[in-house]
C-alpha positions as CSV (number, residue, x, y, z in Angstrom):
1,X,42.8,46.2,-20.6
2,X,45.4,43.4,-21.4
3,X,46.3,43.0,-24.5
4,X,48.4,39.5,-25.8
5,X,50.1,39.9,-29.3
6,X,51.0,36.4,-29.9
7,X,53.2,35.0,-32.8
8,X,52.1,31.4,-33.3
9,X,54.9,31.4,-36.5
10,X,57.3,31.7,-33.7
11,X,55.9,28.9,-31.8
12,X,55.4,26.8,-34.7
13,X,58.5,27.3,-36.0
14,X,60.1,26.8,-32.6
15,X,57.9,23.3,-32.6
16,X,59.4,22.5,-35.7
17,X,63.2,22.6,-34.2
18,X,62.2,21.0,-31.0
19,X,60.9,18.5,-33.3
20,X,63.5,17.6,-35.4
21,X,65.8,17.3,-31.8
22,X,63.3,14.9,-30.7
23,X,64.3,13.1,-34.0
24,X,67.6,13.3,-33.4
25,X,67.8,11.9,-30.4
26,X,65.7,9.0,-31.6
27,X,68.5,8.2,-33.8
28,X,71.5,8.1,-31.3
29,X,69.0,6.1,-29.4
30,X,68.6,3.5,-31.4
31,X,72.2,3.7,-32.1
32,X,72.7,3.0,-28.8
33,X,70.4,-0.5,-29.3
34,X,73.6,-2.4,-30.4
35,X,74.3,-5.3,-28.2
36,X,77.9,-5.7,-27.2
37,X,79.3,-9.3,-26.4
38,X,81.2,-9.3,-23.6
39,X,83.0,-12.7,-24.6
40,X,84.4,-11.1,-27.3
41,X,87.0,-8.6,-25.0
42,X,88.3,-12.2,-23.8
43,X,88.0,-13.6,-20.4
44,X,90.2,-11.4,-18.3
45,X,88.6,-8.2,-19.8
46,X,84.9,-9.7,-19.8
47,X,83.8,-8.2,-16.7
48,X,84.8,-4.5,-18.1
49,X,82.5,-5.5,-21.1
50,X,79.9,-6.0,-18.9
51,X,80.3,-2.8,-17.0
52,X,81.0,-0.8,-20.1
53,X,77.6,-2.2,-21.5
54,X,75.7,-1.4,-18.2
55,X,77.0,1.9,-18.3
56,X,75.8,2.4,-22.0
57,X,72.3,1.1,-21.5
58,X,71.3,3.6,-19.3
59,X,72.7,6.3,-21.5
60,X,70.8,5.1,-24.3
61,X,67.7,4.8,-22.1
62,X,68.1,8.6,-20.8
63,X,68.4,9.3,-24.6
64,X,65.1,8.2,-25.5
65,X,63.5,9.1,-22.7
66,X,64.8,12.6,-23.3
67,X,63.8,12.0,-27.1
68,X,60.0,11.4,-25.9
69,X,60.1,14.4,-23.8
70,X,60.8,16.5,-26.7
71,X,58.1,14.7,-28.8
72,X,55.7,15.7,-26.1
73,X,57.0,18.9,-26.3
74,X,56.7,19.3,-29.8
75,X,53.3,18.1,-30.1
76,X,52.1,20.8,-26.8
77,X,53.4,23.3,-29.0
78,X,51.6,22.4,-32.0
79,X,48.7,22.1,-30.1
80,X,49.1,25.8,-28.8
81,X,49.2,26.9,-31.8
82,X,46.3,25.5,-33.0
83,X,43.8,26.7,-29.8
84,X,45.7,30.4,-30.4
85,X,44.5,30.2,-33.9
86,X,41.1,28.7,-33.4
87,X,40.5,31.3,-30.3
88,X,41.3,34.5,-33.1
89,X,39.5,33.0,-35.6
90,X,36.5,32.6,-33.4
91,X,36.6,36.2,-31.8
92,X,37.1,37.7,-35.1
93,X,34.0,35.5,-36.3
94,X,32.3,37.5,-33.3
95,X,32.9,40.5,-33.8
96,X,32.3,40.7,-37.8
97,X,29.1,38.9,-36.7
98,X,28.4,41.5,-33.2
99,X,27.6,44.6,-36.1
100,X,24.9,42.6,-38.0
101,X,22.4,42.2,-35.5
């Protein structure tokens, strides 16, 4: 027979940290939202604005993607937690019930 000791505080709590991460990252990511005007590195230097921005933008949007992956992480975790709990709650509902018949 298998047995599975499982510690959903563990999970939860590892949840918890992914979580705040994920919240993290939000942050820096709408840090990142700032719009920089080339114009204002004068005309010579405009076009290493421009580049600079480019370069920036797609940092900021692999931020927040990464934030949303850790959201979605977070929240698979959570809901592991919940169907651990709900399937030992159930079988001990079973049991207690399995000696009254």
């Amino acid at each position: 027979m298998t047995n599975f000791d499982v510690r959903t505080e563990d999970i939860s709590g590892h949840g918890r940290r992914v979580g705040t991460f994920a919240d993290r990252l939000s942050n820096a990511s709408a840090a990142g939202q700032t719009s920089l005007d080339p114009s204002a590195f004068g005309l010579i230097n405009a076009p290493l604005a421009l580049l600079a921005v480019g370069f920036a933008k797609v940092g900021q949007h692999a931020v927040s993607n990464l934030s949303m992956d850790m959201e979605e992480t977070m929240i698979g975790l959570n809901n592991t937690v919940t169907q651990y709990n709900s399937d030992d709650d159930n079988a001990s509902t079973t049991i207690a019930n399995a000696g009254q018949r």
